[in-house]
N, C-alpha and C positions, 0 to 999 in steps of 0.2 A: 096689874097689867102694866104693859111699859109700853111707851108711847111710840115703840119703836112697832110693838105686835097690833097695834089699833092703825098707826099711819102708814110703814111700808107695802103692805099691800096693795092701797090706795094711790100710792105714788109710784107703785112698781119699782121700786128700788130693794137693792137687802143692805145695804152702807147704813150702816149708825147715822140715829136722826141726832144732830144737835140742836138746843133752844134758839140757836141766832139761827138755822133752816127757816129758807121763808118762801113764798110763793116767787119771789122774787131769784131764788138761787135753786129752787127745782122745780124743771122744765114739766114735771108731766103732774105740776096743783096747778093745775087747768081748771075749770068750771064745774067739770063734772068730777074730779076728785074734790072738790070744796063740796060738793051737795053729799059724797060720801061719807066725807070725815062729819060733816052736820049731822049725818043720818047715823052714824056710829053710835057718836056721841049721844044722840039724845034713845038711842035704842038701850045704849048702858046705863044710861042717867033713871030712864023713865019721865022723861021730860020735854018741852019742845023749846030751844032756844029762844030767847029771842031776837030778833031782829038786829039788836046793835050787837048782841053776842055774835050772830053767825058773819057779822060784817068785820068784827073785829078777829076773824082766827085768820090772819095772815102770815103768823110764823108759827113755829113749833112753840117755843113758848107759851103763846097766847094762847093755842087750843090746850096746855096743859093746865094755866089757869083756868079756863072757862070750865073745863073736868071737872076740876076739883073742887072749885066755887058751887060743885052739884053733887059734890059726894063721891066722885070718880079718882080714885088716887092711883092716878097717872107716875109712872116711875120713867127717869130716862137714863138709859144703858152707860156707865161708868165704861169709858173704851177708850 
């Protein structure tokens, strides 16, 4: 899966996600796309985050480690 088919939806965007993409450079990881990308993740994982996990997915990056750290290999689109 690429992290581009688990986040765009969520952020309503179709623009190629990059690792430095953060809550901070797109406008619509708002609150409730944070509770989505959580709720993604831990539906693919089979797991429930925890707490310092779902506080730390502020960029792309981060939620692609926190994936993977659960068995979720997370790919991001060479573009």
């Amino acid at each position: 899966m690429t992290v581009d088919e688990l986040l765009q939806p969520m952020l309503n965007t179709t623009v190629p996600l990059r690792p430095t993409d953060s809550r901070e450079t797109i406008p619509a990881w708002d609150s409730l796309a944070q509770i989505n990308i959580v709720a993604a993740i831990e539906d693919a994982v089979g797991v429930e985050l925890s707490t310092a996990e779902v506080l730390s997915l502020k960029s792309v990056a981060k939620v692609v480690e926190v994936a993977r750290s659960h068995g979720l290999e997370l790919t991001i689109n060479a573009s």
